[in-house]
C-alpha positions as CSV (number, residue, x, y, z in Angstrom):
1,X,21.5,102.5,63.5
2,X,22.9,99.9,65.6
3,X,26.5,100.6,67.6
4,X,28.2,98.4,65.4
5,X,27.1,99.9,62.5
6,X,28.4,103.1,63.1
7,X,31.7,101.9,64.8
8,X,31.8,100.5,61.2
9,X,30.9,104.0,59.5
10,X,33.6,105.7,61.6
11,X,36.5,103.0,60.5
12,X,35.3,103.5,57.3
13,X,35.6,107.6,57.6
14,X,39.1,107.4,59.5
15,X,40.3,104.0,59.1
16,X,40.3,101.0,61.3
17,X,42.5,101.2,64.6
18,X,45.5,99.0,63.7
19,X,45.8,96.3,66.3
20,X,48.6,96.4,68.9
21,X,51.6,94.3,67.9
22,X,53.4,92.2,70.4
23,X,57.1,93.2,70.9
24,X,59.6,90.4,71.0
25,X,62.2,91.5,73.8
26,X,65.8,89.7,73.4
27,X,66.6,88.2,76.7
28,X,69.3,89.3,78.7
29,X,70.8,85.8,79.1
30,X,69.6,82.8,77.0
31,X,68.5,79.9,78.3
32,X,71.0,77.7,77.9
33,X,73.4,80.2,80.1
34,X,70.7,80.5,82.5
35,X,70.5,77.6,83.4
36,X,74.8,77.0,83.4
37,X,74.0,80.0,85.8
38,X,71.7,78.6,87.9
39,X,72.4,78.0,91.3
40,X,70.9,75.3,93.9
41,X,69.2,76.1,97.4
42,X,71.5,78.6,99.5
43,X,73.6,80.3,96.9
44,X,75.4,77.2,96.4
45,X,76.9,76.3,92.8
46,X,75.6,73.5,90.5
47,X,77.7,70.6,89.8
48,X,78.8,71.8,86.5
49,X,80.2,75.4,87.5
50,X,82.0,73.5,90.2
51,X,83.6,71.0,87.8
52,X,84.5,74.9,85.6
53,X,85.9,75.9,88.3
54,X,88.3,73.5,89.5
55,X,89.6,72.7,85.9
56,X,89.9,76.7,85.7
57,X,92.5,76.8,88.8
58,X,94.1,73.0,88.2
59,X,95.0,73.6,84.2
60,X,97.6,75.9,82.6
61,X,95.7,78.6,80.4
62,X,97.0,77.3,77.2
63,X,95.2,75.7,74.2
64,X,96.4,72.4,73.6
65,X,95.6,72.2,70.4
66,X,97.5,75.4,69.0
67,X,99.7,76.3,72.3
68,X,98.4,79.5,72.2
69,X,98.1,81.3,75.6
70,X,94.7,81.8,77.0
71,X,94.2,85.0,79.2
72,X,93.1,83.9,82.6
73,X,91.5,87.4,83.6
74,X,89.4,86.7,80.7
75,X,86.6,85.2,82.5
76,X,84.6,84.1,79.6
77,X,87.3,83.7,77.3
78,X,88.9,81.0,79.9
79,X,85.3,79.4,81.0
80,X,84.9,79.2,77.2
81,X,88.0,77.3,76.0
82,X,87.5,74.1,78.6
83,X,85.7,71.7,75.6
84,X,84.0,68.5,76.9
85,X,85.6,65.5,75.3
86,X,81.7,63.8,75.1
87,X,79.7,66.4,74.7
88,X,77.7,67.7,77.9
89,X,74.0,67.6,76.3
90,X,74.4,64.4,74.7
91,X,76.3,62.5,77.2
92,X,75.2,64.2,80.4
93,X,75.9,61.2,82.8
94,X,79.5,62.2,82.1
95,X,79.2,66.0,82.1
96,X,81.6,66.6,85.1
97,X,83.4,63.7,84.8
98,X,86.9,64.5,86.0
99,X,88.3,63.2,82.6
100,X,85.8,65.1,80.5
101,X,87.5,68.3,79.0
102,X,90.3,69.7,76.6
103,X,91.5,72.9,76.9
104,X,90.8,74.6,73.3
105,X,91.2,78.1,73.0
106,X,87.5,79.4,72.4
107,X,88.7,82.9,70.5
108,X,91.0,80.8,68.1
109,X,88.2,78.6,67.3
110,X,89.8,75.1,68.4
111,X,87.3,74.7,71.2
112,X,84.2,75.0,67.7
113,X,86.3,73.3,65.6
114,X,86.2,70.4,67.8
115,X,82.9,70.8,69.1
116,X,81.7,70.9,65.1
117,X,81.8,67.3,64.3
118,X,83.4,63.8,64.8
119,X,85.3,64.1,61.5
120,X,86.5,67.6,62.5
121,X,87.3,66.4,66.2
122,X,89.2,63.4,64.8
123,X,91.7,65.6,62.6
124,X,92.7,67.8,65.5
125,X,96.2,67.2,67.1
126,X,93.9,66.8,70.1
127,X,92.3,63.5,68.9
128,X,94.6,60.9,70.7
129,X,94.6,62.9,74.0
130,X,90.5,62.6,73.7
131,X,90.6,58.9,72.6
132,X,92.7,58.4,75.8
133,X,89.9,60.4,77.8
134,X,87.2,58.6,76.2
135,X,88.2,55.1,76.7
136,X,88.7,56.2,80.6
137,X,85.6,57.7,80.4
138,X,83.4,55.2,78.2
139,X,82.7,52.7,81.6
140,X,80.5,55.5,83.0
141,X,78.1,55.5,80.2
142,X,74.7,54.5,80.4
143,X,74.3,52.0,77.8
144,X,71.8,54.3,75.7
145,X,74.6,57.2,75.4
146,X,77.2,54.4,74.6
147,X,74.9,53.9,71.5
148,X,75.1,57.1,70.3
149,X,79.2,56.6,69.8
150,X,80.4,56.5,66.2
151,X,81.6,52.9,65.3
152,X,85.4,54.1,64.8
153,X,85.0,55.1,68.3
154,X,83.6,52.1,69.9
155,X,85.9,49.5,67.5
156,X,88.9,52.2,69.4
157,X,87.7,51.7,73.0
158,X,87.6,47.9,72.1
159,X,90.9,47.5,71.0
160,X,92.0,50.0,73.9
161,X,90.8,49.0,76.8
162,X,92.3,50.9,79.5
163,X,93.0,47.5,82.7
């Protein structure tokens, strides 16, 4: 009888080894905060925790959509409420624009609120303080992110033209 054949005959006698499943690990950090974390040659910090930063020591901790205080030691809590008016992923020519941010309290949900939608964004208190930071903003646009504007915005910045 051939190898195989009784390798067969013993699975048969005691049953067939299970095979070895792989086991998923959550990450420590997703990618997404990786690569916030990331830092450039030397230790030095990217563009975008730079641009955190100094809205983190320039602003008041308070949301401006509620008032609400935001607690500074709160590292994540703070980091967390600092909304980009055009959001980073989509518009990322603009991603540390000086202009580009609202403070919205992340733990009172202003900051997802706003984040959620256009129609959402636009019934915020917020709105005209972002429609002022957009039309400022909209000049450093590369024509395809422009395009990805909703009309009401665009017809706005039109009729808004900051010079």
């Amino acid at each position: 009888m051939s190898d195989y054949l009784k390798q067969r005959q013993q699975w048969n006698q005691t049953g067939k080894p299970l095979k070895e499943k792989k086991v998923y690990k959550i990450p420590k950090m997703s990618k997404k905060k990786a690569a916030e974390q990331k830092t450039t040659n030397g230790g030095e910090q990217t563009e975008l925790q730079k641009w955190y930063e100094k809205i983190m020591k320039k602003e008041d901790a308070v949301c401006w959509e509620t008032g609400e205080k935001i607690n500074k030691n709160d590292k994540l809590g703070w980091h967390g409420s600092i909304a980009h008016v055009l959001p980073k992923a989509v518009f990322p020519s603009v991603a540390t624009h000086p202009l580009n941010y609202l403070i919205l309290s992340m733990w009172n949900g202003s900051h997802a609120n706003y984040d959620s939608s256009w129609a959402k964004a636009k019934s915020m208190k917020v709105w005209p303080i972002a429609m002022e930071r957009i039309v400022m903003i909209e000049p450093d646009l590369t024509e395809e992110e422009r395009r990805k504007l909703p009309d009401f915005v665009l017809e706005y910045i039109n009729n808004n033209q900051p010079f």
